[in-house]
N, CA, C and O atoms as CSV, one atom per row, in Angstrom:
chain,resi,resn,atom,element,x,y,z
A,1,UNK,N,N,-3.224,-9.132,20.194
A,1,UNK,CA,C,-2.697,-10.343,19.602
A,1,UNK,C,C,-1.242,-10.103,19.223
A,1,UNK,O,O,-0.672,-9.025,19.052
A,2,UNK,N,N,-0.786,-11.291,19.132
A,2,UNK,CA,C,0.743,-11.036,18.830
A,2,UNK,C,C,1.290,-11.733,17.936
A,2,UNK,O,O,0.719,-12.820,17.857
A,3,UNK,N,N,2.350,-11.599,17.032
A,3,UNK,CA,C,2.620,-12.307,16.238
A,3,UNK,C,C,3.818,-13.257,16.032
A,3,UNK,O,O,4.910,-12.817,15.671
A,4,UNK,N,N,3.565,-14.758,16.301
A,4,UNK,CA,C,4.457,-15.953,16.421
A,4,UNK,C,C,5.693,-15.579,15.368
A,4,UNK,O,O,5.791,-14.967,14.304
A,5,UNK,N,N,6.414,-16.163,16.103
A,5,UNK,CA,C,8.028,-16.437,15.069
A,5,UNK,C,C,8.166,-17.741,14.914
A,5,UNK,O,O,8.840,-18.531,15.575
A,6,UNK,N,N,7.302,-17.965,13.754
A,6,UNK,CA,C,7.543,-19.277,13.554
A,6,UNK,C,C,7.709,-19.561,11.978
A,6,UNK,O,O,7.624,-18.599,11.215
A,7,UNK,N,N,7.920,-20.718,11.520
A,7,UNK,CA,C,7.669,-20.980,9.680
A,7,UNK,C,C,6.283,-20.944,9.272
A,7,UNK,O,O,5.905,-21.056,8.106
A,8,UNK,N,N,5.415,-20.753,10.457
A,8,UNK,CA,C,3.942,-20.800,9.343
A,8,UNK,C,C,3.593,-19.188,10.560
A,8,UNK,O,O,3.257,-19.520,11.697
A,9,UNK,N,N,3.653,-18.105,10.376
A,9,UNK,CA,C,3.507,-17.119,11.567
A,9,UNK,C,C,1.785,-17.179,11.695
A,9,UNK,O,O,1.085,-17.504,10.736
A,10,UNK,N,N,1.385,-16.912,12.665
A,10,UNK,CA,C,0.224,-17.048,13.448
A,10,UNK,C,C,0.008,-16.127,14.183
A,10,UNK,O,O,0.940,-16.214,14.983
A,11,UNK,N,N,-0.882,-14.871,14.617
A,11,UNK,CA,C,-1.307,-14.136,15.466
A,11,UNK,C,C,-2.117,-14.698,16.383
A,11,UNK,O,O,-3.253,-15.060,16.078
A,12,UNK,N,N,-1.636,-14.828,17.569
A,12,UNK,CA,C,-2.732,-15.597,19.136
A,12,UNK,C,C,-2.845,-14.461,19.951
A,12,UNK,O,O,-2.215,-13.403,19.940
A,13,UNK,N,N,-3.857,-14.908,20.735
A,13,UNK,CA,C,-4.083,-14.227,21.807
A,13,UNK,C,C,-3.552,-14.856,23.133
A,13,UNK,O,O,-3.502,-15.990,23.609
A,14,UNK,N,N,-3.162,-13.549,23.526
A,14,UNK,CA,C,-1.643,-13.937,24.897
A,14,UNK,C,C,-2.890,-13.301,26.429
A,14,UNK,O,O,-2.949,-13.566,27.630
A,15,UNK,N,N,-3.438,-12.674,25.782
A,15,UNK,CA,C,-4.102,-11.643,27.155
A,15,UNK,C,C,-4.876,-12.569,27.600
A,15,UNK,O,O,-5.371,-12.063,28.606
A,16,UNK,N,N,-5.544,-14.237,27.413
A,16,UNK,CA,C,-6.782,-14.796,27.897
A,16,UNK,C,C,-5.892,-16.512,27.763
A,16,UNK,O,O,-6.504,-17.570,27.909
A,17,UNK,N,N,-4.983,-16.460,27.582
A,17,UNK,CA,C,-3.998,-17.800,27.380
A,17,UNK,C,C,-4.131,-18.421,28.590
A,17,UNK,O,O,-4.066,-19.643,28.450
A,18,UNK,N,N,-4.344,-17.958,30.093
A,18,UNK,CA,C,-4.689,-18.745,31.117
A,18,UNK,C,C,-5.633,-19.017,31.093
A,18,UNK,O,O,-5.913,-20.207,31.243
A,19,UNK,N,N,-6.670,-18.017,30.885
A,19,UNK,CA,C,-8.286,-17.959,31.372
A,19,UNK,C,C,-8.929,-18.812,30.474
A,19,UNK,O,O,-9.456,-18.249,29.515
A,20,UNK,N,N,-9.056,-20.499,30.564
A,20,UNK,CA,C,-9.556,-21.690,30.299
A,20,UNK,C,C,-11.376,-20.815,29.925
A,20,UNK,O,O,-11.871,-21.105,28.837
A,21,UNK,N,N,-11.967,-20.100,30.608
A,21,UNK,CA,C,-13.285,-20.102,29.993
A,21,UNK,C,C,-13.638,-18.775,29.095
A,21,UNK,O,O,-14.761,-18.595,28.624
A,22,UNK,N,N,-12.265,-17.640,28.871
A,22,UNK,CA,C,-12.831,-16.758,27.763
A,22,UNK,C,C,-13.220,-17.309,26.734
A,22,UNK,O,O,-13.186,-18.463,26.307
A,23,UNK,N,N,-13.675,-16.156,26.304
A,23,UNK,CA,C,-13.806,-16.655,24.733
A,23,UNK,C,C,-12.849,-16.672,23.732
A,23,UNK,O,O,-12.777,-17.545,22.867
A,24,UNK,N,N,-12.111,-15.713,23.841
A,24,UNK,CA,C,-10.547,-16.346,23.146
A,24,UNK,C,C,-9.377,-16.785,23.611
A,24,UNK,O,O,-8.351,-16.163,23.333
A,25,UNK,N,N,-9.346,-17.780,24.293
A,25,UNK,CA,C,-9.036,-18.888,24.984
A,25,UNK,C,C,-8.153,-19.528,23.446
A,25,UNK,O,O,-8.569,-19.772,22.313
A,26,UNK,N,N,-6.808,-19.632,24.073
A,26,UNK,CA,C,-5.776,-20.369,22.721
A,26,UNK,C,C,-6.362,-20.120,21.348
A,26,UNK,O,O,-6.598,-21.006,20.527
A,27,UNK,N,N,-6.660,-18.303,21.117
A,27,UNK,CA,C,-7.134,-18.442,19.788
A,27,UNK,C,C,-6.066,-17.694,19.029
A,27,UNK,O,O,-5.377,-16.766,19.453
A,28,UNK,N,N,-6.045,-18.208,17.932
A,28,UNK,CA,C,-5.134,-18.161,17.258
A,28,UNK,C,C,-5.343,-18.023,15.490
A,28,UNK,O,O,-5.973,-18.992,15.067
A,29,UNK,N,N,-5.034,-17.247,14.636
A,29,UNK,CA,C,-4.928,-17.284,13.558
A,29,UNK,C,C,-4.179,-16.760,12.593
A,29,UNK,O,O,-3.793,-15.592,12.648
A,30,UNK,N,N,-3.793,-17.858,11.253
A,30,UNK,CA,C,-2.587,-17.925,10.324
A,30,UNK,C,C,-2.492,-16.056,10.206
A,30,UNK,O,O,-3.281,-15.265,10.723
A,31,UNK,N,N,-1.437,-15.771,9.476
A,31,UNK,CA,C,-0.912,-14.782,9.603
A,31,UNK,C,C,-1.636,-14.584,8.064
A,31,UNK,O,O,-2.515,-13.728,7.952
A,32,UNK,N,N,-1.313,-15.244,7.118
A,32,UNK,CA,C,-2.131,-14.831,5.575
A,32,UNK,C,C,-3.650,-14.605,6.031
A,32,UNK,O,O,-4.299,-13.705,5.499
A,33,UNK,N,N,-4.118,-15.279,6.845
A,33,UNK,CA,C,-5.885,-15.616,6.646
A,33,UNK,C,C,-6.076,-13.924,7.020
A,33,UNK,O,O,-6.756,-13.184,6.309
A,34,UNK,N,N,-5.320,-13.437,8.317
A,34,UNK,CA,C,-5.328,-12.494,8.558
A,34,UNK,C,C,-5.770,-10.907,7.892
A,34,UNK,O,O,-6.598,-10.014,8.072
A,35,UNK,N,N,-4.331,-11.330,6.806
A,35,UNK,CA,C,-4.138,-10.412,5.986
A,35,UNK,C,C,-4.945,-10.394,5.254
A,35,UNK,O,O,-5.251,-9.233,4.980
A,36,UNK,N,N,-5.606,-11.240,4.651
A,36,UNK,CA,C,-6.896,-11.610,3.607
A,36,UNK,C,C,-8.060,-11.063,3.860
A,36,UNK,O,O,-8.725,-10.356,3.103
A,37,UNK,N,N,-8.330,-11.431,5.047
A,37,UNK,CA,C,-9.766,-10.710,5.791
A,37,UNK,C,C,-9.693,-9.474,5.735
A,37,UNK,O,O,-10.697,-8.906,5.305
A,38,UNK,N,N,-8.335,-8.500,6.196
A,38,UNK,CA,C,-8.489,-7.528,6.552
A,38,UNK,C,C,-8.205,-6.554,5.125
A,38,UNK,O,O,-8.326,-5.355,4.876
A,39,UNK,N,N,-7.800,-7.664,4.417
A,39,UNK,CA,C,-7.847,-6.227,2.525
A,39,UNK,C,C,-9.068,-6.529,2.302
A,39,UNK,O,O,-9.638,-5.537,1.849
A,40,UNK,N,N,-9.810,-7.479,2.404
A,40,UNK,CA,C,-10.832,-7.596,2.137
A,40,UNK,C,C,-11.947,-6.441,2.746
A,40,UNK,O,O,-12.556,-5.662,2.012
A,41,UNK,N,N,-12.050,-6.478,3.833
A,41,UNK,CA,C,-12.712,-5.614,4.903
A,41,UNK,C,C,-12.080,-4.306,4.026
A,41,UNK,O,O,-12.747,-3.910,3.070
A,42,UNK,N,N,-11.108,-3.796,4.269
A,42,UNK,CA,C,-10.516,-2.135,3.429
A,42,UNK,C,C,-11.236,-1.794,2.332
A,42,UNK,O,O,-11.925,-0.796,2.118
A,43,UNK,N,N,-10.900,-3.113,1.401
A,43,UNK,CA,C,-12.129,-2.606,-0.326
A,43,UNK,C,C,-13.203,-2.544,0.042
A,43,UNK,O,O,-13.706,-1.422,0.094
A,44,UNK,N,N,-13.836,-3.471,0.363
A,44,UNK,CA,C,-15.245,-3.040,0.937
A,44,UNK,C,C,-15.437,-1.742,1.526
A,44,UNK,O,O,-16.445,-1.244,1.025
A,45,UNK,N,N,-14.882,-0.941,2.412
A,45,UNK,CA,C,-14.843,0.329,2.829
A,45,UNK,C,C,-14.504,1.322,1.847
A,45,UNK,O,O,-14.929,2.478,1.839
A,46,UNK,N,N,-13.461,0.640,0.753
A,46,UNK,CA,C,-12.803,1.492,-0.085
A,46,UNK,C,C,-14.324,1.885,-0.886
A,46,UNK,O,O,-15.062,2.856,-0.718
A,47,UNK,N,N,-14.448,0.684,-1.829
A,47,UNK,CA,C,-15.664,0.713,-2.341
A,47,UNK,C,C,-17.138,1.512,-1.836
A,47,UNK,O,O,-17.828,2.229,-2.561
A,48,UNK,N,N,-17.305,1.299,-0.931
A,48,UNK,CA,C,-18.290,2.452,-0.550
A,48,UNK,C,C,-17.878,3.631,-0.429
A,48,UNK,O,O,-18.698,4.543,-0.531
A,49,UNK,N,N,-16.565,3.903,-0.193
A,49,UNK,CA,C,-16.307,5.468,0.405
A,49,UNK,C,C,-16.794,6.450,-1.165
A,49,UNK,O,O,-17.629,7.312,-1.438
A,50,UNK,N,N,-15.589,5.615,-1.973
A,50,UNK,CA,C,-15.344,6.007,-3.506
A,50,UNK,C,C,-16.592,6.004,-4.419
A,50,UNK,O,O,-16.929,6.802,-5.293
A,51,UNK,N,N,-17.390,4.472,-3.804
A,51,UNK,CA,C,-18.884,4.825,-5.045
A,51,UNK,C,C,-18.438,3.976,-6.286
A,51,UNK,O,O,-18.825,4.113,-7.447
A,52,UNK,N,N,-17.353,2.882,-5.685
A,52,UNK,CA,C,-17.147,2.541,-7.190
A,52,UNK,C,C,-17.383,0.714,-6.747
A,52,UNK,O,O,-17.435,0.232,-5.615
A,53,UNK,N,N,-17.498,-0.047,-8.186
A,53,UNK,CA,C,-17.507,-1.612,-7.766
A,53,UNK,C,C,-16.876,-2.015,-8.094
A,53,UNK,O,O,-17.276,-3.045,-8.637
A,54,UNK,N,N,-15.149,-1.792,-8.216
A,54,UNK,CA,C,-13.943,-2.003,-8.239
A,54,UNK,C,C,-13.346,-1.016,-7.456
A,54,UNK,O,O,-13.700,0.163,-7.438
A,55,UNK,N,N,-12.170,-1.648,-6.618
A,55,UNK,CA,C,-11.500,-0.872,-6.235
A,55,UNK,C,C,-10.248,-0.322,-7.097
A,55,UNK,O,O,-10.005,0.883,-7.154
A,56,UNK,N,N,-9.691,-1.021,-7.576
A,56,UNK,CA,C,-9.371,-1.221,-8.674
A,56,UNK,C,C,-9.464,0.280,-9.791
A,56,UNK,O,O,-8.589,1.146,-9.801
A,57,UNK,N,N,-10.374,0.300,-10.428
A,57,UNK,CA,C,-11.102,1.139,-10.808
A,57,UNK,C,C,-10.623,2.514,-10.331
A,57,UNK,O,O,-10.061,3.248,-11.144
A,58,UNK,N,N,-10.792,2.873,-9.187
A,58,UNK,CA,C,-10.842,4.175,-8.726
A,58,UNK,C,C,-8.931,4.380,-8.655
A,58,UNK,O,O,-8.298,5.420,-8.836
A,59,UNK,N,N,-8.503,3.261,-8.394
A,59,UNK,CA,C,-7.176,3.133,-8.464
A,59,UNK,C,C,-6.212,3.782,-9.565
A,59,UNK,O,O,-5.211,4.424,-9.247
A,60,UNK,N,N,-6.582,3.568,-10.815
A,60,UNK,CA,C,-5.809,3.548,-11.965
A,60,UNK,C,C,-6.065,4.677,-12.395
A,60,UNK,O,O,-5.085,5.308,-12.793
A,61,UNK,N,N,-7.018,5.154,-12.459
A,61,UNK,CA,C,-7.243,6.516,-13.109
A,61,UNK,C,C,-6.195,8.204,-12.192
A,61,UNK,O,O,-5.643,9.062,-12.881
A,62,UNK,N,N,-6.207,8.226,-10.821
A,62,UNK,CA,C,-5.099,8.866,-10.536
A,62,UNK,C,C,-3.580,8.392,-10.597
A,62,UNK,O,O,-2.617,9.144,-10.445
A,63,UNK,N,N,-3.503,6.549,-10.930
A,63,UNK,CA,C,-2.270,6.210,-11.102
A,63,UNK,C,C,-1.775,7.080,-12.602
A,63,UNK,O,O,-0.694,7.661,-12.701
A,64,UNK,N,N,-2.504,7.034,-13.366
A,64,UNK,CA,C,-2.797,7.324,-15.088
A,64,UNK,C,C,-2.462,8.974,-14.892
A,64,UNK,O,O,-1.457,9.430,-15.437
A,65,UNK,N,N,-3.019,9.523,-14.387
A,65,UNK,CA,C,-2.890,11.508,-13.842
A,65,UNK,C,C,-1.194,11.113,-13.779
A,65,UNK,O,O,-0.404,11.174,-14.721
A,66,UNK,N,N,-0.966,10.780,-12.655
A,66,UNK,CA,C,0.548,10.789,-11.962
A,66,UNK,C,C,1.203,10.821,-12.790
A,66,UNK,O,O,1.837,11.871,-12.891
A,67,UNK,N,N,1.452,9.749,-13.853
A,67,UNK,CA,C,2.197,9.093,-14.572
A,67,UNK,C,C,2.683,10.408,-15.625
A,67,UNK,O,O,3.842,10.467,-16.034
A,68,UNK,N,N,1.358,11.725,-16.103
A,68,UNK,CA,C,1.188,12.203,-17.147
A,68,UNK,C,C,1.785,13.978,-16.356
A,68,UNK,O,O,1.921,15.103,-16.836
A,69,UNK,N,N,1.952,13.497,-15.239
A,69,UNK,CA,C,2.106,14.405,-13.770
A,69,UNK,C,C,3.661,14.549,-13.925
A,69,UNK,O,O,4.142,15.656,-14.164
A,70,UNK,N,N,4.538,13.309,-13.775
A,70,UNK,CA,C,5.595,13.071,-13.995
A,70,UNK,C,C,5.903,13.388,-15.219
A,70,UNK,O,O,6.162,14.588,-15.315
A,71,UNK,N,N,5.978,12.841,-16.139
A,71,UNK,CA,C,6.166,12.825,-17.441
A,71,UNK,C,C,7.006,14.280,-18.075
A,71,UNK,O,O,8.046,14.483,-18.701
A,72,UNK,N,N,5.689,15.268,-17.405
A,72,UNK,CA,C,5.263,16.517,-17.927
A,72,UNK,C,C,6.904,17.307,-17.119
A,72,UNK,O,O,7.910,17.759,-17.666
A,73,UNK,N,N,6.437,17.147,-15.289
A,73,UNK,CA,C,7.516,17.415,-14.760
A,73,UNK,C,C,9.370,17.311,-15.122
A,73,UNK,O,O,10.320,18.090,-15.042
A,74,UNK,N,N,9.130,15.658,-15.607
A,74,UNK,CA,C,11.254,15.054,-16.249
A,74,UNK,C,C,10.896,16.252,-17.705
A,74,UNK,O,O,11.935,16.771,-18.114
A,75,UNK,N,N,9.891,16.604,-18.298
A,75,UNK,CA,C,9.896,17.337,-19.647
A,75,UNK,C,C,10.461,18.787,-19.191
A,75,UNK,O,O,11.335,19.400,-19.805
A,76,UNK,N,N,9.893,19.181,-18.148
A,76,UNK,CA,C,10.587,20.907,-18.132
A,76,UNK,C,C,11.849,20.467,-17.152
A,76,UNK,O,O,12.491,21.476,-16.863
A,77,UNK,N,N,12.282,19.526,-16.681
A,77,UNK,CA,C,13.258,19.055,-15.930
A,77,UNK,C,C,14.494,19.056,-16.859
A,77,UNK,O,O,15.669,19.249,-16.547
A,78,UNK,N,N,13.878,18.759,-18.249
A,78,UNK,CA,C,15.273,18.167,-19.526
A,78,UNK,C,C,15.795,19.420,-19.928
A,78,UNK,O,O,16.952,19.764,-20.169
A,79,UNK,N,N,14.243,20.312,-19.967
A,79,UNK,CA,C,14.262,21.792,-21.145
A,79,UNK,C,C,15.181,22.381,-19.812
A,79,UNK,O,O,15.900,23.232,-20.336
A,80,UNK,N,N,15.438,22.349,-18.647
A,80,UNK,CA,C,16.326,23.771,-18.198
A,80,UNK,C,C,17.711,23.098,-18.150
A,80,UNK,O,O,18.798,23.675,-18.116
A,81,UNK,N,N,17.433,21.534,-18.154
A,81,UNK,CA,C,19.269,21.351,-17.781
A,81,UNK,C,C,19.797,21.204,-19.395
A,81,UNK,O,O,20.828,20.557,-19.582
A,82,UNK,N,N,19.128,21.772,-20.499
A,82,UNK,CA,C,19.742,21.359,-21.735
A,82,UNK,C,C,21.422,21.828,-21.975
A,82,UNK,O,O,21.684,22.745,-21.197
A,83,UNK,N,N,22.094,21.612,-22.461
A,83,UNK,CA,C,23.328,22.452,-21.749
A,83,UNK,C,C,23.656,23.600,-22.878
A,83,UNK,O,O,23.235,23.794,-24.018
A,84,UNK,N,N,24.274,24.037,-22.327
A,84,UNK,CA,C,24.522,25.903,-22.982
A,84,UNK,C,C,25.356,25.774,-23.725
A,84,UNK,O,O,26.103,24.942,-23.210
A,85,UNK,N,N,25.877,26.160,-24.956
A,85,UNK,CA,C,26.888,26.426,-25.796
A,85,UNK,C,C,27.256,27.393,-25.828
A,85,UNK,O,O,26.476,28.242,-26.260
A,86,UNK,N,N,28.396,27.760,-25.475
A,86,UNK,CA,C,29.270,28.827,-25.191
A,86,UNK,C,C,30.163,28.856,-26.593
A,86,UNK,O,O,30.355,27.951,-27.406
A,87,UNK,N,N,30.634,30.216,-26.577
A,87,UNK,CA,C,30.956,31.143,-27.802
A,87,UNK,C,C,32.053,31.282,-27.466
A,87,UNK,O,O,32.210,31.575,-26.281
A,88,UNK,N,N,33.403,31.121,-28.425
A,88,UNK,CA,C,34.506,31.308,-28.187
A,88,UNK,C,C,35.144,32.965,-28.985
A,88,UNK,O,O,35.252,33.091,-30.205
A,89,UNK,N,N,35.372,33.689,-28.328
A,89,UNK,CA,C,35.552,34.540,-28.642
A,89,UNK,C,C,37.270,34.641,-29.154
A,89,UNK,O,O,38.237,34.454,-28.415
A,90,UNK,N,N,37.306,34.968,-30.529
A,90,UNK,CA,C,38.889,35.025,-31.030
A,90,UNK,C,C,39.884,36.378,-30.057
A,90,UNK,O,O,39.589,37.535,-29.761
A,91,UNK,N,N,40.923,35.672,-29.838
A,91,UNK,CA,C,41.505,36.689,-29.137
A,91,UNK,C,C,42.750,36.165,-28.624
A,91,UNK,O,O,43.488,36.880,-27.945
């Protein structure tokens, strides 16, 4: 399928556009409906892979790690660039 350049984009099928008796014969669909079906279809996979009934869910809790991942990392990032005070020696 391919995807129209148009103001409402549409994925059709080009490979059966002559052939009057396939079955996808001038078929065609919106470019959102697309996208919809197919996150849809992913969580569902997500959801079983993970074991969870949110996808959602399984989501936030390594977003939450990262965050504490980072955090930790800019913390020893600050402690080595703190800057040095140098000693003026009289002379």
């Amino acid at each position: 399928m391919q995807l129209s350049a148009t103001r409402n984009p549409r994925f059709e099928c080009h490979f059966t556009r002559a052939a009057a008796d396939a079955e996808c014969y001038r078929l065609s669909i919106p470019a959102r409906e697309l996208e919809k079906i197919l996150f849809e279809i992913i969580s569902k996979q997500t959801q079983i892979i993970l074991g969870v009934d949110n996808v959602n869910e399984a989501i936030v809790e390594p977003q939450s790690d990262y965050a504490r991942q980072i955090e930790r990392i800019d913390d020893d990032r600050l402690k080595r660039e703190e800057p040095v005070q140098y000693v003026r020696r009289g002379g």
